[in-house]
N, C-alpha and C positions, 0 to 999 in steps of 0.2 A: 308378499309372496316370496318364498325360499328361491333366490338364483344363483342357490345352487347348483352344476350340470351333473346332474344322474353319471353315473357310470355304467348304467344298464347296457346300453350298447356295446361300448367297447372301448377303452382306454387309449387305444390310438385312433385318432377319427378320421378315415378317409373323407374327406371332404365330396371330392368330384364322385365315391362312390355314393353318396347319401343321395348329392345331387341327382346320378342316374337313377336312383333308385324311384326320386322323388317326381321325377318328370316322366319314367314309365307309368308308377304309381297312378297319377293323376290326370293324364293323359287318358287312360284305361277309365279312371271312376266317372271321367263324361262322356267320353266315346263313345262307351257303353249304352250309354242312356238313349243314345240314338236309336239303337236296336230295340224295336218296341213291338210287342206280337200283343196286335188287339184280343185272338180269341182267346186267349185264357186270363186278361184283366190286368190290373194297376199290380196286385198283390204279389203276385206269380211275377212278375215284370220287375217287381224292386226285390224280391228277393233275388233274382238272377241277377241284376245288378251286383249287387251286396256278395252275393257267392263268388262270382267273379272277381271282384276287386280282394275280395278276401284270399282268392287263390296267389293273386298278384302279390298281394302282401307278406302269404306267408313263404311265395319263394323267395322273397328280395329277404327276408328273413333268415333265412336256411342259406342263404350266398356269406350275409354278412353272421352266421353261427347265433342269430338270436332267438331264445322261445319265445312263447305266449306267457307263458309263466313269469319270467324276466319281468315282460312289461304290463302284467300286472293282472293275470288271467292265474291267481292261484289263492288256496283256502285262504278265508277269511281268520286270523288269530284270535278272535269272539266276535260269536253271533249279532249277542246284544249288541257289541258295542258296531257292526257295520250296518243292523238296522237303524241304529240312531243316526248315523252317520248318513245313512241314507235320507232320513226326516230334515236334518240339517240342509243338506242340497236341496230336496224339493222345497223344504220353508224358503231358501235362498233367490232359486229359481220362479217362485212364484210372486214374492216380492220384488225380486226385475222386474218379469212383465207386467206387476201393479205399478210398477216407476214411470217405466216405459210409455204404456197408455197415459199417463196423467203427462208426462213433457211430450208427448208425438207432438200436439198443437202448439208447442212451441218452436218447435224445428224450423231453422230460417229457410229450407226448400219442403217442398210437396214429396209426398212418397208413392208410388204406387198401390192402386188400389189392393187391397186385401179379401182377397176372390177364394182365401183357405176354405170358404162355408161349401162355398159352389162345386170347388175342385173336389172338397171329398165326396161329395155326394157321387159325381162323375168315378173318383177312384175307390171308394167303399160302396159303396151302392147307398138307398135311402135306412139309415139304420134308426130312423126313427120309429120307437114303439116295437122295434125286432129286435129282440133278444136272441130271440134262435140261430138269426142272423149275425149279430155281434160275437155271441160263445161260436161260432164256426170260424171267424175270419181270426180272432182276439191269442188265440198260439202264435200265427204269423206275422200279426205286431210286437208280440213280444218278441220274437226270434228275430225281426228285422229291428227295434228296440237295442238288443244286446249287440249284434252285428257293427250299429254304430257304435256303440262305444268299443268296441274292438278294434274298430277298422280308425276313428278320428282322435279320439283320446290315444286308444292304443298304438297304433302303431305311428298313423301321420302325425302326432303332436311328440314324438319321442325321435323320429327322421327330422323335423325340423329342425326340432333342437341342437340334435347332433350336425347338423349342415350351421349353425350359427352359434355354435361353443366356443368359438374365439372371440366372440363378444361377450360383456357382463350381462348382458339382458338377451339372453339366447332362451330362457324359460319363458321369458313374457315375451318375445317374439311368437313364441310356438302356438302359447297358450291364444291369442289373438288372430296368427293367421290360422288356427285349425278352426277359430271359432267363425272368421271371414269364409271358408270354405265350407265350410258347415252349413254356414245360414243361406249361400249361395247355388251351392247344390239343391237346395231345397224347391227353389223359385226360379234359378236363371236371371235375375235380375236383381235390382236394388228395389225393393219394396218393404212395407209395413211387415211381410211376411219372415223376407229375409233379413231382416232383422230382428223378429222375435226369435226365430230360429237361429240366429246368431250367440243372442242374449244368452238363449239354453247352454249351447254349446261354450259360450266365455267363461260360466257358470263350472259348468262341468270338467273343462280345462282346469279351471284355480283349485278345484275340490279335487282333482285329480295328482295335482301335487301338494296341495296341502293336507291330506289325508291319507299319505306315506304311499300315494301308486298302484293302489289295489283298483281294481275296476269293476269289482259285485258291487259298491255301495254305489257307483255311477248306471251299472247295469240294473240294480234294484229302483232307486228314483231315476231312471228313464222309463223302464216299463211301467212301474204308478203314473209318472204323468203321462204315458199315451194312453194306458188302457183310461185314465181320468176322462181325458178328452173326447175315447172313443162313447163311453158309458154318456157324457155330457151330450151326443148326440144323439142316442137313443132316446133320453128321456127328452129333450129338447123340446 
């Protein structure tokens, strides 16, 4: 992994400002979660989520004078080559989680059951054999899809960074706790869950800086692997 520190942000690093930034930040991305309006569903609930933290984001953004652009929200310099790049991460990403399931049984503690089947059913509805179903919700996975890599690649693994640039491993700091908050937010807890969701995110941090900081080819294999997932339960 390159640790090398980005210059993306800013060349002189207010330290205590990353910090405030980073404890508003994150403060907001669980708070939030508390706020939960049953009648309009899971869907509508994480994208409120997600818009919100995204507002947060991009004012501590506009404080410290950085775009979306900057950190990695701009054209791809060829197509081809950011779909292949994209194939590279999901081949990546799906090869973890094949690692992963074959050492779980090794692990010297127990993990949490993995209740992902049951919760979507509860948060997508039964999408098995409903396609009509699937093509009406499957925009607002992709949209909450790009979101995160906007909001944990984008912005939280590039505030981290810049809060631990005085160290030689301030990249692999980032790249690790964006992935620990990632797989966390997911579940609330330490489980089988939150660690595959971890896995993704570890995944998508490394390809994030080793694929020069663009974030379509992380946006492109995040949405393939949910819309995979969502289609995996339909025909299920």
């Amino acid at each position: 992994m390159n640790l090398n520190i980005t210059n993306t942000v800013s060349k002189s690093t207010n330290y205590k400002g990353f910090l405030f930034d980073l404890i508003i930040y994150i403060s907001i991305m669980f708070l939030v979660r508390e706020i939960y309006i049953p009648k309009v569903g899971f869907i509508a609930n994480g994208l409120y989520w997600s818009f919100t933290t995204l507002i947060i984001a991009t004012w501590r953004m506009k404080v410290r004078n950085v775009t979306w652009k900057e950190l990695g929200l701009r054209k791809p310099e060829n197509l081809w080559r950011t779909l292949g790049v994209s194939s590279i991460i999901l081949a990546a990403t799906m090869l973890s989680l094949i690692a992963f399931n074959i050492l779980i049984d090794l692990l010297p503690f127990s993990l949490g059951a993995d209740t992902s089947s049951e919760s979507a059913v509860s948060k997508f509805g039964n999408l098995k054999g409903n396609w009509g179903h699937f093509f009406l919700i499957i925009p607002f996975i992709l949209l909450e899809s790009m979101l995160e890599e906007l909001l944990d690649r984008g912005f939280l693994m590039n505030w981290i960074e810049k809060l631990f640039s005085s160290t030689s491993f301030a990249t692999v700091i980032a790249v690790i706790l964006q992935a620990a908050i990632f797989g966390f937010r997911h579940s609330n807890d330490f489980s089988e869950r939150s660690i595959t969701v971890g896995i993704i995110g570890l995944v998508m941090g490394i390809a994030y800086v080793k694929f020069g900081r663009n974030l379509w080819p992380l946006i492109i294999a995040h949405c393939v692997l949910n819309s995979g997932s969502m289609i995996g339960r339909v025909i299920d």
